[in-house]
C-alpha positions as CSV (number, residue, x, y, z in Angstrom):
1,X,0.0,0.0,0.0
2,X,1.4,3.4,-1.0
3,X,1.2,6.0,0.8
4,X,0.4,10.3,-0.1
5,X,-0.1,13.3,1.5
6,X,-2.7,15.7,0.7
7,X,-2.1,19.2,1.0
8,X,-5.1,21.4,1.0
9,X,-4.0,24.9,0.0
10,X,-7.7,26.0,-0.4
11,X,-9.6,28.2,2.2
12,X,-12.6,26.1,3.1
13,X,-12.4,22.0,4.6
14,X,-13.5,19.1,2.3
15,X,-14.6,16.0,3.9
16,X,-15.0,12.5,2.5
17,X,-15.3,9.0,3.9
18,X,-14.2,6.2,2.2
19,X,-15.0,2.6,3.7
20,X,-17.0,4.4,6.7
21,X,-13.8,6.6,7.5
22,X,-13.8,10.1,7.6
23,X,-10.6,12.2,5.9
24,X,-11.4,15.9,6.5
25,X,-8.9,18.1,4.9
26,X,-8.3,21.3,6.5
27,X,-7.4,24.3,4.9
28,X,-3.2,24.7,5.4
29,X,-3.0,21.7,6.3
30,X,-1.2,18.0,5.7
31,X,-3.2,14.9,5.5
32,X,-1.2,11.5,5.0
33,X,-3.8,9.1,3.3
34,X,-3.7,5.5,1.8
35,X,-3.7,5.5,-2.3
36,X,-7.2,4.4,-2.4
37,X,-8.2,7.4,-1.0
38,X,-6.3,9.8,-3.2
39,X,-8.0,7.7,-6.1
40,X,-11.5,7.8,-4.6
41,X,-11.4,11.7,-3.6
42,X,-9.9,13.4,-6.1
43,X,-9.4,10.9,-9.1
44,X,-6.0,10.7,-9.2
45,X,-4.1,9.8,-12.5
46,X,-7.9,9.8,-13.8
47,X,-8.1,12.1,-17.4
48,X,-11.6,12.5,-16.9
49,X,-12.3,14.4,-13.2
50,X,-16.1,15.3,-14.2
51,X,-17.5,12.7,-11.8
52,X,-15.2,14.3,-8.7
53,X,-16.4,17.5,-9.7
54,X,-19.7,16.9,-9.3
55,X,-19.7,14.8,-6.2
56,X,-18.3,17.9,-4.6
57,X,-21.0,20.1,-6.3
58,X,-18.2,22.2,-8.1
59,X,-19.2,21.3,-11.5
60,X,-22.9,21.1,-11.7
61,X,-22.8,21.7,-16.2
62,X,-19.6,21.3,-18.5
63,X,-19.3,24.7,-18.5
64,X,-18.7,24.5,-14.8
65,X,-15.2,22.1,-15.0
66,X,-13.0,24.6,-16.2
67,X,-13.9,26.0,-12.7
68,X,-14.0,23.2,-10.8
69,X,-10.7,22.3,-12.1
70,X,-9.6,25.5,-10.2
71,X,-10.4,24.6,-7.0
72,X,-9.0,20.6,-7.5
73,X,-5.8,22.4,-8.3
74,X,-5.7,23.5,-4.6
75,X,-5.6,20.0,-3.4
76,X,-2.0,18.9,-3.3
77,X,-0.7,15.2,-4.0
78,X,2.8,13.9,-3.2
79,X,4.3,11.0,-2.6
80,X,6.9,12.3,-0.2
81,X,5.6,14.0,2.8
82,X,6.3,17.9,2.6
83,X,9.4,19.9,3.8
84,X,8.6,21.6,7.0
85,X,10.4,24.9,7.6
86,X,12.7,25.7,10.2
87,X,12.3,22.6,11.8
88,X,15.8,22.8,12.9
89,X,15.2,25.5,15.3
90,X,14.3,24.3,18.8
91,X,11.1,25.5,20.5
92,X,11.0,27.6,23.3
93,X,11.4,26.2,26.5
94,X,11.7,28.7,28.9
95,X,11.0,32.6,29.0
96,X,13.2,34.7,31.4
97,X,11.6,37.8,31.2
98,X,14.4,40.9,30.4
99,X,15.2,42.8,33.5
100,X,13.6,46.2,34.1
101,X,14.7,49.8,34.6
102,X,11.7,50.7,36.9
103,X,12.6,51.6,40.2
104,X,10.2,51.1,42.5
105,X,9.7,53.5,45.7
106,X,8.6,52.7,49.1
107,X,8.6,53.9,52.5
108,X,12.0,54.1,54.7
109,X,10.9,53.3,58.2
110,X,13.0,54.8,60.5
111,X,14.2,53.0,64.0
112,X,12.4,54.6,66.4
């Protein structure tokens, strides 16, 4: 079984199920998902994408796929799970908050 991940690069979440699973893919986000899934969702390595189109409702007439098409486009597929940036730099573990120049001013008691 191969595996891919999905990156949605659109603004709004799709959601499918395939064998009574859900895959939601969120907007900016990763997904890694079987083949199958890849296949069933968004047709992939299928010429004809009319029928994923219009499962989605984003191609409801031919004149509609050129636009549909557009928003697949968002959707992308790799093999090779995506290059995370600066993930060399180690999170912050601790906050020392920077001294301050504030003086603060109190009563002197005096011995009595």
């Amino acid at each position: 079984m191969t595996t891919y991940y999905v990156t949605n690069n659109s603004d709004t979440v799709l959601t499918d199920s395939w064998d009574g699973k859900p895959f939601v893919f969120e907007p900016g986000k990763t997904l890694e998902v079987p083949e199958e899934i890849v296949v069933h969702v968004f047709g992939y390595h299928a010429t004809d994408k009319s029928q994923y189109l219009a499962r989605f409702g984003w191609a409801k007439t031919l004149n509609d796929i050129p636009e549909g098409l557009k928003k697949l486009e968002k959707f992308v597929i790799s093999n090779t799970p995506p290059v995370v940036k600066n993930h060399s730099i180690p999170p912050v573990v601790e906050r020392v908050p920077l001294p301050s120049n504030k003086r603060v001013g109190g009563k002197v008691l005096s011995p009595a």
